[in-house]
N, C-alpha and C positions, 0 to 999 in steps of 0.2 A: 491593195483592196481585197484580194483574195484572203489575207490573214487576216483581216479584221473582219469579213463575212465568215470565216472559220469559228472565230474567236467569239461573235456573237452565237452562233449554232451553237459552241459546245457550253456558255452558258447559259443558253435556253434550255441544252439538255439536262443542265446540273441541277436549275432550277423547275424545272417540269417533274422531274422522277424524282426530287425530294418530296415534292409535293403530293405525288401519286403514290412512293411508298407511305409517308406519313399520313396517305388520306383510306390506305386499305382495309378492308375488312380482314381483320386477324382470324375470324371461324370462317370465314368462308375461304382464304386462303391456305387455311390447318386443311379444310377439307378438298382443295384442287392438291396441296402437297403429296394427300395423300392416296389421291390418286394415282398419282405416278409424273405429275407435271414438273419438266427441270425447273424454267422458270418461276415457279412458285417454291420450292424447296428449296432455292437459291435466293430469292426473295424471305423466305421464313428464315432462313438462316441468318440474314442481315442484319435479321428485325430482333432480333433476341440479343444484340446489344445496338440500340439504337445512337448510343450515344458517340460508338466506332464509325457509322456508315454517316451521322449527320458530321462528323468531325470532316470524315474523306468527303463528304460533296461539298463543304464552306471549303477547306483546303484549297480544292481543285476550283471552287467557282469563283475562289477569291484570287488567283493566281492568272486564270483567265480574263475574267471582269476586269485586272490591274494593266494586262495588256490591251485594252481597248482602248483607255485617253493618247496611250503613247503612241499607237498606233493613226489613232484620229488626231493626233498633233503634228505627226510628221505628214499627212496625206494634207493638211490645211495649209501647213507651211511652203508644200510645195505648189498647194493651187495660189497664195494669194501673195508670199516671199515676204511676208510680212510677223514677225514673231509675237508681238502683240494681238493681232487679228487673230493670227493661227490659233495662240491660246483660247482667246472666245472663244470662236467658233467650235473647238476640239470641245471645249466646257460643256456647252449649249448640247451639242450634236452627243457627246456622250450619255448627259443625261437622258433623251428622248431616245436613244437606239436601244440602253441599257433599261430601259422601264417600260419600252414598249416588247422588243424582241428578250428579251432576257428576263424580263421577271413575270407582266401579266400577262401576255400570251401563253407561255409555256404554263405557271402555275395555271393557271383557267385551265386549259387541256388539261392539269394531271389532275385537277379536281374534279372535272367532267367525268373524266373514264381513267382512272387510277390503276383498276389492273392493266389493261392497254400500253399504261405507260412505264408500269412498276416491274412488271412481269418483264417487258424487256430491256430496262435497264439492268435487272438484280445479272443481264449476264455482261453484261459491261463491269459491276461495279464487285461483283462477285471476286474475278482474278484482282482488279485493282485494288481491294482491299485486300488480299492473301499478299502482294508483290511492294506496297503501300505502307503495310499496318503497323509497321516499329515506329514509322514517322507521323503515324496519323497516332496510335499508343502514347507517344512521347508528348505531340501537343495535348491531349487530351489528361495525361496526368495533373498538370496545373488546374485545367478548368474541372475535373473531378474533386480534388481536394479541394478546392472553392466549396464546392455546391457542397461537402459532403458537411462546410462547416457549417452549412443553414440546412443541413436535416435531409437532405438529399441523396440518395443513394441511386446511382446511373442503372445499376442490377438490377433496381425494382421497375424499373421502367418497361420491361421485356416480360412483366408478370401482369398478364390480365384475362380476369376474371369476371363472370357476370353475374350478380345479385340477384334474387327470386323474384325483386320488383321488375329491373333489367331486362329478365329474362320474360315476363309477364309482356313488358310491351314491346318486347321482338316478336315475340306471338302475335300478339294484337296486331301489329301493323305487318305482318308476314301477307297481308290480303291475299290474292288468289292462287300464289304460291302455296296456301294450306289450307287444304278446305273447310269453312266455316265450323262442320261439325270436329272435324279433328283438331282444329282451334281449341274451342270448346271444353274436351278431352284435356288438352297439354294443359289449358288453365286450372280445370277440377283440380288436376294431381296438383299444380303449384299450391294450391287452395288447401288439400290436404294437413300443410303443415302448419294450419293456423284453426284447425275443429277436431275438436278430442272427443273421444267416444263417447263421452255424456251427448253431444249433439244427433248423434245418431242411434243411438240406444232404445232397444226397447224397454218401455218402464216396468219395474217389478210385477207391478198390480196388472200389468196386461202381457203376460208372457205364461206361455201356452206350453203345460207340461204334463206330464204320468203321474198321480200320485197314488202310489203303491197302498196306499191306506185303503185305498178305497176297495167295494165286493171287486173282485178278478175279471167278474162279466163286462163293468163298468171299464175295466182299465182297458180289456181286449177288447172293445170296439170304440175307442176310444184312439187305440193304437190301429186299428183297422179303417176307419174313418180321415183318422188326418190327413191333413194338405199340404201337410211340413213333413220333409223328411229327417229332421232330427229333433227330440225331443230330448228339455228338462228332465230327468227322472226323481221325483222327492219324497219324500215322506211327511203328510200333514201340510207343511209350506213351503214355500220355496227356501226358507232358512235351514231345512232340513235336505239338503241336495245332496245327492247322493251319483249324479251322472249325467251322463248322455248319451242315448240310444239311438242309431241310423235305422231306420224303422226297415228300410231296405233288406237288412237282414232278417228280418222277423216275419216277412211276408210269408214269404214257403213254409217255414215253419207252421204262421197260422194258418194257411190253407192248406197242410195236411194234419190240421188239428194237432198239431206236435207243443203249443206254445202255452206255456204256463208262468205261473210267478217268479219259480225256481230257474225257468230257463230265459224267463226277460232281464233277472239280473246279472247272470252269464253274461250276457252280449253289454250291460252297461259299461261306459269307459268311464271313468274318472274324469270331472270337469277342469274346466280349466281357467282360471280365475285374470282378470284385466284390473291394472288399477286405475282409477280413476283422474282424469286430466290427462292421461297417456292420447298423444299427437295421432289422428290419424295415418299417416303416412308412414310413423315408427309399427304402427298395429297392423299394420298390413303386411311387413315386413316379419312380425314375431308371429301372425299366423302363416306366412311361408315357412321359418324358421321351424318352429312348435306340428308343423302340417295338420292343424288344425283351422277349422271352417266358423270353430262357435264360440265365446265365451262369456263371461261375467263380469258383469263393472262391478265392483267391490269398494266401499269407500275406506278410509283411513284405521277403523271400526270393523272390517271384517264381513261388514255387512253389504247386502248382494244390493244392489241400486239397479241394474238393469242386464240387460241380455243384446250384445254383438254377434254379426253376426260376420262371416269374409261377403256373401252377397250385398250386405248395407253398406260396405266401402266401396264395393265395386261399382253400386251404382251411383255413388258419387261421383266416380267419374266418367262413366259411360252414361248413365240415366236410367231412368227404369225401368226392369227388365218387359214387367208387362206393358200389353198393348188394351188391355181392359181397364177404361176410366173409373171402374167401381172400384175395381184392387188399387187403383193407381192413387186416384183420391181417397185418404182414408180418413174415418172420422173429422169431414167438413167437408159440408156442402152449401151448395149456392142458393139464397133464396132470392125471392124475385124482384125485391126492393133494392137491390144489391151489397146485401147485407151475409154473412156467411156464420150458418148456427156450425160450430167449431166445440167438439171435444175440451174438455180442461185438459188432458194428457197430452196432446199436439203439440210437437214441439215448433218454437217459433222459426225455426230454421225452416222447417220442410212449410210452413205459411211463404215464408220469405223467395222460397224454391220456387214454389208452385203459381203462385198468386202475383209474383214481383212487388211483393211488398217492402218494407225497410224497418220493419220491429225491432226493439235492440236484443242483441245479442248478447252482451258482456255482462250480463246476470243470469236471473232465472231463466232454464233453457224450456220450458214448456208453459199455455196460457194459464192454468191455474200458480205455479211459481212467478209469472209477473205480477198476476192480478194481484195477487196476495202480497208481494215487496210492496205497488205503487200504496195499494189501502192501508196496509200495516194492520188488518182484520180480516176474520172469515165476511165475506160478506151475505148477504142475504139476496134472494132471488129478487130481482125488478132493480137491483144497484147496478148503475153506472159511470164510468170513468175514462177520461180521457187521457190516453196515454200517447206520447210522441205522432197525433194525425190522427190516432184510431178510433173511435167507440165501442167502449166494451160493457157489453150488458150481461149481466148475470141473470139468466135463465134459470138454472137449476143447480144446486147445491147438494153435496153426500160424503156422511163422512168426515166432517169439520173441511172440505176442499169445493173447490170448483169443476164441478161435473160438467155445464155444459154452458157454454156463452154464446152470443151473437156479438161479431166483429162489424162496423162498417167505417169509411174512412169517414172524418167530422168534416171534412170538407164538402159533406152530403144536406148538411143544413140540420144536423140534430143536437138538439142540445141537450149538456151534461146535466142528468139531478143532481139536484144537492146532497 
């Protein structure tokens, strides 16, 4: 009786801590490893060939489990003297001891709490497999070369990795282990590598620069006035660039009257040029790289499309630096019908940001570049169009583009002109 209560424990144990290794978290065990925990570096070691430590516990549980009929057949035989009985009953009674104490109890437990179980098994299973592994190595070579004929490789098993989606909803469901706004934060960055600096860019026609053409008086309070600390420096248009100036420098200078034309182009640095569709997340990395703050979307053509900045990435992921709804909000505002008179230069990202809207994105990145794909014309002020929920009324027109529109969702009750 004693070895058959032995013999059911130790394959409850087999089958428990297969269960709770194969049910562990592999990052959070990399990071108990590496804290210093035996148990978990003993366990991680295991685990990086799985297919040696699942060989040694079928081995051992199957050697075990084997002694169990034989053992409930001689303890039958001897209660009933009957060899026919004895067999049932050994039958019957093996299967209900082995599927109650030996498979779902144990597995249940190592599903519940896996490290509990994993952790102290790996020191049980740790020397048995070092004192073991020629004869666990040896059955395993047949069933390796099996699997390796359907494409299978036992090596790859002990390689995992987590994908940007993967890693997106370990974040999400991290709940109160990561606080909501640092949530938030890890997702921007994941989000980085799918909006390239056209979505955040400032556009040509609104980028705020020196230009050296103009009388000297105009440029020095010009340069004395600003609220940006780095400025365009050009000549005539921005297609004539010539730099960028940290006005920082130029302060003391102007205020001991020291600053002049000769000496603003001294302090100009040479710009520095971004191509266009370049990944967020790579541009944040080539201004660490470059240690620069500023640069220029350029398209295919040479030509300047907009102005980057390192603060428009950063607050992708953190949010906005300021705490002033005027600076915050820009070019769109709410009117009282709940309709929103919206800039044509807005890009539909920062609507999408701001508002929780769902505009499409995979074209035109600003309102006047949709308006103009859906109509395929300049339109004329009082036209509107219905585009994926929205109404878009054209307000005002400049410049063969769209200056200024009014957004509301059509789910408002208004309907499209013809």
């Amino acid at each position: 009786m004693a070895a058959l209560i032995a013999c059911l424990l130790l394959s409850g144990f087999f089958s428990g801590s297969e269960t709770g290794l194969m049910t562990l978290n592999r990052y959070r065990l990399r990071h108990r490893a590496q804290q210093g925990e035996r148990g978990a570096r003993m366990a991680q070691d295991l685990l990086r060939r799985p297919d040696r430590l699942i060989g040694l516990i079928l081995l051992m549980n199957n050697i075990v489990q084997a002694l169990i009929p034989m053992l409930l057949v001689a303890i039958a035989l001897r209660l009933t003297g009957d060899p026919e009985t004895a067999v049932v009953i050994a039958t019957v009674a093996t299967a209900l001891l082995i599927f109650i104490f030996s498979e779902s109890m144990p597995k249940t437990l190592g599903a519940l709490h896996p490290e509990r179980v994993a952790l102290r098994a790996a020191f049980v299973y740790w020397p048995l497999l070092r004192a073991m592994g020629w004869l666990v190595d040896l059955v395993n070579i047949i069933g390796n070369r099996i699997l390796r004929l359907f494409g299978v490789s036992p090596e790859d098993a002990a390689q995992h990795s987590l994908s940007a989606e993967e890693l997106r909803t370990v974040v999400a469901e991290a709940g109160a282990m990561i606080p909501q706004r640092h949530q938030k934060m890890l997702l921007s960055i994941l989000d980085l590598e799918h909006s390239t600096v056209e979505d955040i860019m400032v556009p040509r026609n609104e980028i705020i620069g020196v230009d050296v053409s103009e009388p000297w008086d105009e440029v020095r309070n010009q340069i004395i006035e600003s609220q940006h600390t780095r400025l365009p420096v050009f000549r005539g248009s921005i297609d004539e660039l010539l730099g960028v100036v940290h006005l920082r420098r130029l302060m003391r200078l102007a205020a001991e009257s020291r600053l002049d034309a000769d000496t603003l182009m001294e302090y100009v640095r040479e710009p520095y040029y971004i191509p266009e569709g370049t990944p967020l997340n790579q541009q944040l990395l080539n201004f660490q790289n470059q240690r620069r703050r500023m640069g220029f979307v350029v398209d295919e053509y040479g030509d300047i499309r907009g102005l980057v900045t390192l603060d428009d990435i950063l607050e992708e992921v953190v949010g906005e630096f300021t705490t002033d709804p005027s600076l915050r909000v820009k070019n769109f505002y709410a009117e009282a019908d709940g309709s929103y008179r919206v800039s044509g230069s807005v890009t539909l990202r920062s609507l999408n940001r701001s508002l929780g809207w769902k505009l499409p994105l995979d074209g035109p990145k600003t309102v006047n570049g949709l308006v103009m794909e859906r109509l395929e014309q300049i339109p004329q002020p009082g036209r509107q169009v219905e585009i994926d929920g929205y109404l878009f009324e054209i307000t005002e027109t400049q410049a063969n583009a769209v200056k200024d529109a009014r957004i509301t969702p059509a789910s408002r009750g208004r309907t499209v002109a013809a």
